[in-house]
TIDOMAR-427148 format. One record per residue (C-alpha): x, y, z; residue in three letters. Coordinates in pm, whole numbers, plus 50000, padded with zeros to 5 digits. Layout:
N
XYZALA;...
***
This chain:
111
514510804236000UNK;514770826436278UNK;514550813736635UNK;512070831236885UNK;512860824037272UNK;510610832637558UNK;511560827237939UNK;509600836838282UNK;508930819238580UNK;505700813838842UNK;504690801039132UNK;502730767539151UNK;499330769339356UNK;498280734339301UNK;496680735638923UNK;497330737338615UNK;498960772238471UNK;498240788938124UNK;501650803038009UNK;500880828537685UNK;503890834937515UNK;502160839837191UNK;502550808836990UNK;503010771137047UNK;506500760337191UNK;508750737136963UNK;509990733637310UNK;509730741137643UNK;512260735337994UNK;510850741838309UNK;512950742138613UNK;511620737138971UNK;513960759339166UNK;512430751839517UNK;513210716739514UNK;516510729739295UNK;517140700139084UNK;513920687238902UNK;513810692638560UNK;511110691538293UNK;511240687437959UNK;508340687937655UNK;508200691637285UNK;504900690637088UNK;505600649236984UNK;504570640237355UNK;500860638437410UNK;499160662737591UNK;499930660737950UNK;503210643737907UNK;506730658338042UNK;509860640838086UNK;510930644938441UNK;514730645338516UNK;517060654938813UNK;520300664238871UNK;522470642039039UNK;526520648539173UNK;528080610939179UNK;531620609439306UNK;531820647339242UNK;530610649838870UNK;527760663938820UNK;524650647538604UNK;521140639238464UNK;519190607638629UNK;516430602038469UNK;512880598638650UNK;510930589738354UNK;507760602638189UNK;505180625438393UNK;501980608838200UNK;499250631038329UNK;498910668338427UNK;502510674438299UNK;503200696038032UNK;500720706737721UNK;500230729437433UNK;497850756137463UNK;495670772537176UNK;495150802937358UNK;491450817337417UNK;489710855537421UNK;491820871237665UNK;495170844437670UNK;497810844337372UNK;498940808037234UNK;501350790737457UNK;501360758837717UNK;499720748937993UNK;502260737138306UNK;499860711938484UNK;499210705138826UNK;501800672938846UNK;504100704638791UNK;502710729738929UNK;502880719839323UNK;501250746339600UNK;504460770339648UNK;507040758439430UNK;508760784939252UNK;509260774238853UNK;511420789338574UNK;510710783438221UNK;512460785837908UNK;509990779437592UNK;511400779437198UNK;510280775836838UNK;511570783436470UNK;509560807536258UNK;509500796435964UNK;
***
């Protein structure tokens, strides 16, 4: 198999964002950079709209993950692509907050 890896970032404006990277993710990471330590996490085995939602935490100087559970609605989905977008994911609006600068990493194997 040979791995395919896409990354890019954009800004949030309070709805949900079409990201065409040209197929559907095996996985995807976004980062929200503004806030600096939320991250999200999906693979295609959460329902539509799902994300899990972690942050990084520093506890007597070592640095972590804390979990902050599952984003159940407007998180993170698949995205079949239409006439003028390529296949990809959708970052929703529980995400993608007015002016919050994201960063995204998105993977799959090709068969």
């Amino acid at each position: 198999m040979t791995s395919q890896i896409r990354k890019g970032s954009v800004v949030g404006a309070g709805a949900a964002i079409n990201v065409p990277v040209g197929w559907i993710p095996d996985y995807v990471k976004v980062f929200n950079i503004t806030d600096g330590t939320i991250v999200y996490e999906w693979t295609p085995d959460f329902t539509d709209g799902y994300a899990s939602r972690s942050q990084n935490v520093v506890d007597n100087g070592v640095t972590g993950n804390a979990s902050l559970g599952i984003i159940n609605a407007n998180g993170i989905s698949a995205f079949a692509g239409s006439s003028t977008q390529a296949k990809g994911f959708t970052i929703g609006s529980a995400i993608a907050v007015n002016a919050k600068n994201l960063v995204w990493v998105a993977f799959r194997d090709k068969p």
